[in-house]
N, C-alpha and C positions, 0 to 999 in steps of 0.2 A: 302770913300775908297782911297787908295793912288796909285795913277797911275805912271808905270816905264814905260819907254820904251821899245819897244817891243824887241828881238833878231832879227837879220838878216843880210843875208848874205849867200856864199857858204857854204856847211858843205859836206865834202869828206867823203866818204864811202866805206866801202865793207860787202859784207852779206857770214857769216858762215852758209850753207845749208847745209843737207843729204838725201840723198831718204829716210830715216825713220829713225823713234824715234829708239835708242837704238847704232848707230852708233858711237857715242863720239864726237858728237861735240857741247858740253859743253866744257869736260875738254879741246877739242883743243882751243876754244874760250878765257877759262879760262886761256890758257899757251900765246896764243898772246899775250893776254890785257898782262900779267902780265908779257911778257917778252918785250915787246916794250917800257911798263913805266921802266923798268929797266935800257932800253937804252936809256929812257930821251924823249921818244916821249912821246905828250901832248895826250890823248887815252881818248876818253869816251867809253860807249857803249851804246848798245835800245837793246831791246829784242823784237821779232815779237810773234804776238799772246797776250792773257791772263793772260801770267804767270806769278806772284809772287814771287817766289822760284829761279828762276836762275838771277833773276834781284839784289838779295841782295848777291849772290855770285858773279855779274860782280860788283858789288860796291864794295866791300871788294880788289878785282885787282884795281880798278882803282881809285879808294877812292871818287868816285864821284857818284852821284846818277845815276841808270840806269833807264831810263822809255821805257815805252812799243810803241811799231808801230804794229798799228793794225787798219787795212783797214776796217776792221765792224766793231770792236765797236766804232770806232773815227770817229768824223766829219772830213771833208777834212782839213779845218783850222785847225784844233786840233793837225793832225797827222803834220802836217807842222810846227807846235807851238812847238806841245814834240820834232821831226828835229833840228830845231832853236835853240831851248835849250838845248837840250844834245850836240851838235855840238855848242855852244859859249866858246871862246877860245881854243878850239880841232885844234890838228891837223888833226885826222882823228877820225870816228868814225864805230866801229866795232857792227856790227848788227846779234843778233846769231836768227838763224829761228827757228819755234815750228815744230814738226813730221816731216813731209815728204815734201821737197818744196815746191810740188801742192798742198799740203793737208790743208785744212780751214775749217769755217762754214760751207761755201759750195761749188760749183762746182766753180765760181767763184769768190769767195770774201773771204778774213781773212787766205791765205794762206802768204807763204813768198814770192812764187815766185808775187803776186798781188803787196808786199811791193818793190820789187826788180823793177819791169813793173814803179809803181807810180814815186819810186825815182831816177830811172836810173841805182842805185848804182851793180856793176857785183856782182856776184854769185862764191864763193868759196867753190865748193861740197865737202864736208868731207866723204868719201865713206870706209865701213868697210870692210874691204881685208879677214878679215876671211873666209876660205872654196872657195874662189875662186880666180880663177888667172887673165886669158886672160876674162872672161866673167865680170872684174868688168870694161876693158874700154868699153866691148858691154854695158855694167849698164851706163857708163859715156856719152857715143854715144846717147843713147835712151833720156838720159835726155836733152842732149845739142838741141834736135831736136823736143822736145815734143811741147816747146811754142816759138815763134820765137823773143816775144820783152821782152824773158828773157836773159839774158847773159849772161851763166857758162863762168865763164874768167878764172880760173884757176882749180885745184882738189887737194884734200891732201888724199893720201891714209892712212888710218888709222889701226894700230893691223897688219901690213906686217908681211910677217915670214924671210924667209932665205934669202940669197944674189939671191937664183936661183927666189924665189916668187917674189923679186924686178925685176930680168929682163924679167921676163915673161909678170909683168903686164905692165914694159915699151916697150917692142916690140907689147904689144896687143895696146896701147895708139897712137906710130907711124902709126899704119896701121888702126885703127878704127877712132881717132880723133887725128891727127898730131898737128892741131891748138889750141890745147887745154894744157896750158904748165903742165906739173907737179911741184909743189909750195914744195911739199913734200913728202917722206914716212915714217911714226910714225912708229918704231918696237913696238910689241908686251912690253908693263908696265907694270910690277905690281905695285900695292900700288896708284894709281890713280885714282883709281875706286870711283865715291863720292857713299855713302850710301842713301838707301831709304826707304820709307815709306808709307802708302798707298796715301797721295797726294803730292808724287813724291818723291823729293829728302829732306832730313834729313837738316834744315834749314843750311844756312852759321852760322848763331848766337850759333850754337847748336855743331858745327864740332870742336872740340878742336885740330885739327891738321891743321886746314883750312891754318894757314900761310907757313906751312911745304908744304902741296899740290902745293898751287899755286906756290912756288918757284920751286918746281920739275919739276912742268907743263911747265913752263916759260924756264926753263931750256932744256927738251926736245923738246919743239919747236925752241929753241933759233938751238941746235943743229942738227933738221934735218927737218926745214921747212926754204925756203926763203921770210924772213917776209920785207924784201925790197924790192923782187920784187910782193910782196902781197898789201904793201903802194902803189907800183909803178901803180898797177889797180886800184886803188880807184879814183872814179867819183866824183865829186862835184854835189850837187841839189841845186839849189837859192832859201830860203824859208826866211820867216820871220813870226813874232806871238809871243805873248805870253799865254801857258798852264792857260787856263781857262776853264776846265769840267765841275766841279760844284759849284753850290755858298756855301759862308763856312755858315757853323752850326750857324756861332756866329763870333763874335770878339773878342772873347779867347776861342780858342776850345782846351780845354784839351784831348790829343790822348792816347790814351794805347799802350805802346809798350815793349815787351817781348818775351819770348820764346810762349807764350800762344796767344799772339795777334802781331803776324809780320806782317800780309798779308794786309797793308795798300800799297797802289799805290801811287809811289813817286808823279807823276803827280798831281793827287788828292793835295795829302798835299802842293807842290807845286802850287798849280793853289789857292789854298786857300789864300798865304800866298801873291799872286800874287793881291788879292781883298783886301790886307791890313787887312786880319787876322793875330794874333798873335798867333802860336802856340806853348805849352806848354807839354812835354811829361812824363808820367808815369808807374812805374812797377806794375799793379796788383798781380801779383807773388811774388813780395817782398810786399808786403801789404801798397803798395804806395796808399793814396788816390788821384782822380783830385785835381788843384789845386782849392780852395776857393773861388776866383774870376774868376772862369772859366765860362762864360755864355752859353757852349756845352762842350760835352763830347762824345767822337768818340772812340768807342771798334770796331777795325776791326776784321777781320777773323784771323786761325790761328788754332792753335791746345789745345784750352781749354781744350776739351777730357780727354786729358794726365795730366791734371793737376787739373783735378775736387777735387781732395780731397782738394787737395792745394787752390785753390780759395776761395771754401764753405768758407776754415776755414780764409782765408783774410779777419780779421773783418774790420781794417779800409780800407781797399779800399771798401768791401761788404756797410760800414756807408756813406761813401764820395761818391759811387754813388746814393746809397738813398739819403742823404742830398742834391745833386744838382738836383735831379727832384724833391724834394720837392720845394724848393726855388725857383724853374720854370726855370733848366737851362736845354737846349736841349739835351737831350743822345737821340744816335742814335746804333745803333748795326748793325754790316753784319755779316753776317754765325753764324762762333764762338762767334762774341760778340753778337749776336743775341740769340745764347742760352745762356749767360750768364745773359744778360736782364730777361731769361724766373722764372720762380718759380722752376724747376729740370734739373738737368742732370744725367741720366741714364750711367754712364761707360761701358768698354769691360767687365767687370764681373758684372753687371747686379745692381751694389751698386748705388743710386739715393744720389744723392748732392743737396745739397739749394742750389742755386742758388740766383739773387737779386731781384726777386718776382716782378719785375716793369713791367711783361708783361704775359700775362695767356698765357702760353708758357711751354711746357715740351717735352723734347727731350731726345733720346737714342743712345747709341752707340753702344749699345749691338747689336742691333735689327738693320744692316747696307745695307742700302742698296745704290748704287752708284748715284748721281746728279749732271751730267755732262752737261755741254753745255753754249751756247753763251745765254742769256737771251733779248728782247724785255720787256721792262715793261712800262705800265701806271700807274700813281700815280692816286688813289680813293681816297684820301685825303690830305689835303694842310698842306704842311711840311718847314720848312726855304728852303728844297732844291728846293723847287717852291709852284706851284698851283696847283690844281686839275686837271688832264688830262694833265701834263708835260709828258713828253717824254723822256728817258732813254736806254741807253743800258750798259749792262754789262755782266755779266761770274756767272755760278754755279757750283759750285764743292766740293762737299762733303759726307761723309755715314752715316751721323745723319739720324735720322727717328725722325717725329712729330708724342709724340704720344696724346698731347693737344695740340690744336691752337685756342683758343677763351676760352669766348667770345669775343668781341670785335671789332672794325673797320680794318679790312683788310687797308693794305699800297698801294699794284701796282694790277692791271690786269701782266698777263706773256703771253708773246710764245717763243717760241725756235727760231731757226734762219730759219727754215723752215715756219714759221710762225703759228705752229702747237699750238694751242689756251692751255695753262697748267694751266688754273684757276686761284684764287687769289693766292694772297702769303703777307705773313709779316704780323704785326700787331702795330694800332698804341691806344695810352694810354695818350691825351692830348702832352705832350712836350716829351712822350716818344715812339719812332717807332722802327721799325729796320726791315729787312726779311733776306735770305739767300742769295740774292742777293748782290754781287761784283759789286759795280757800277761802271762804267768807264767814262762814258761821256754822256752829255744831246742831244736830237736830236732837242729840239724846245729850245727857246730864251729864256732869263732871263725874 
């Protein structure tokens, strides 16, 4: 394996929070990043929590890869490693939180405000003014006072209405929380609303006006947020590491990547390439097969679903993954590439797809039912990714239903983050595994 040096050093920060999901602070996140690159500042970003989906739209702003900070599924060294690394050569780096500040796995762990506590970095509350006036600084007052070694350092009122809604909520700010500056008030936008889908938002890859957005976006923060004195709060954290979660598949691991299989963690692929794997990328959608000399083959998550017709009928990619488990090369699958491993997929109209038959596996979409949450998994069987009884955490999230699973050797034991025992899961077929599990990070050693 080829060994670099590790990253290290200070990396400046600030975290875009909301008291809850639906607030806009994405697209506010999305108008910083992409109005500060515009002004020539060097910007990464991280995304707190699990998510997938807004980390390939902070990439597309900042053109850099965004990886995840996330206090339960990452080892301490890990979460400091992905710091290290999204922070090398950065000026500063901009960290958008999941739901609600406090909100995580659990009471204590996998919130933003944990990620804020860890890395010092202050708390920029992005708070939705809609429907309320003086009651959104009693909302700002409450948060600033709920945990004591978090630090709202500044607030961007979001969706304001009139000049009267402005002074309102800045006289309720003076006398509720004086020391808390205001950075900004967003008026009310049309046309920046990003579009959704049942596992969230409608991919970057997928948005045909995505560079139209973010210039908008960029542009209204440019003109009614203060993104200098929002640099101006940014803390430095002294971390150093380098991103190693898991070990690679192989020493060419040919990945899938498309509209049908985005949901790969930049980390992941990073931390691979980090162990001097070579990776090599392909379109199943376009009827791309791996390449030839791939000795693994990696189908992450994503939305096959929507493309079952289109897959089934992808002969040479459907040939090029049978031909490399034939020859004995690793395929592995999460979620969606996990049902694409399977023999069927069942669509939202109930029409069943071949599928690449390399796993007694059949799933549905018809039939949906919701699979949320943080994951604990043990491995029941020894995979490149370890040994028997390795140790794993990661994320589930999807509305496939199994409606075969075997026969066969089950992959992991599961529990939830509560540690609420959910039976086996995945299956493995010689050099071929896969579950529905999103894997994020190992919790025992190579």
């Amino acid at each position: 394996m080829t060994e670099t040096a590790p990253n290290k050093g200070p990396v400046k920060g600030v975290i875009i929070a909301a008291p809850s999901s639906g607030s806009g602070k994405t697209v506010v996140t999305l108008g910083i990043l992409a109005h500060l690159k515009a002004q020539g500042v060097s910007v990464a970003s991280m995304k707190s929590g699990p998510d997938y989906i807004d980390p390939a739209f902070h990439a597309r702003a900042t053109e850099r890869p965004c990886f995840n900070a996330d206090n339960w599924a990452l080892r301490a060294e890990s979460l400091e490693a992905a710091v290290a690394t999204a922070g090398q050569d950065a000026d500063l780096v901009v960290c958008e939180g999941v739901m609600g500040l406090f909100d995580g796995a659990t009471i204590n762990e996998g919130s933003t405000a944990n990620i804020a506590q860890l890395t010092g970095w202050p708390v920029i509350l992005v708070v939705d003014s809609r429907s309320q006036g003086a009651s959104a600084a009693a909302l700002v007052k409450g948060f600033d006072s709920f945990r004591k070694n978090v630090n709202i350092a500044g607030v961007i009122f979001n969706r304001v209405g009139s000049e009267r809604h402005q002074r309102v909520i800045r006289e309720a700010m003076k006398e509720g929380a004086p020391h808390i500056p205001i950075l900004g008030m967003i008026p009310m936008e049309t046309g920046l609303e990003l579009p959704s889908r049942h596992l969230g938002l409608v991919q970057a890859v997928e948005h045909s006006g995505i560079a139209n957005l973010m210039r908008r976006a960029g542009m209204v923060i440019g003109k009614h947020v203060d993104t200098q004195a929002l640099q101006n709060l940014a803390k430095p954290w002294n971390v150093s590491g380098e991103v190693r979660p898991l070990r690679p598949l192989g020493q060419r691991i040919a990945v899938a990547k498309d509209e049908a299989f985005a949901f790969a963690y930049p980390m992941v692929l990073q931390g691979w390439q980090n162990q001097g794997a070579e990776l090599s990328f392909f379109s199943p959608l376009d009827d791309e097969a791996p390449r030839a000399d791939a000795d693994a083959v990696f189908l992450p998550g994503g939305y096959p679903e929507l493309h079952a017709y289109r897959l089934s009928s992808a002969e040479i990619f459907m040939s090029g993954l049978r031909d490399a488990a034939k020859r004995g090369a690793i395929v592995y699958g999460e979620c969606g590439g996990y049902m694409v491993l399977g023999r069927g997929m069942q669509d939202a109209d109930g029409t069943t797809h071949a599928m690449a038959g390399l796993l007694q596996l059949g799933t549905s979409f018809e039939k949906r039912k919701l699979h949320l949450g943080y994951r604990r998994v043990v491995s029941i069987a020894e995979t490149p990714l370890g040994p028997v009884h390795s140790r794993y955490r990661g994320h589930e999230f999807h509305y496939a239903t199994v409606t075969s699973e075997g026969p066969g050797a089950n992959l992991f034991e599961a529990q939830d983050a509560d540690n609420a025992k959910l039976g086996r899961m995945g299956l493995v077929n010689n050099n071929v595994f896969g579950s529905f599990i999103h894997l994020i990070d190992r919790e025992t050693k190579f």
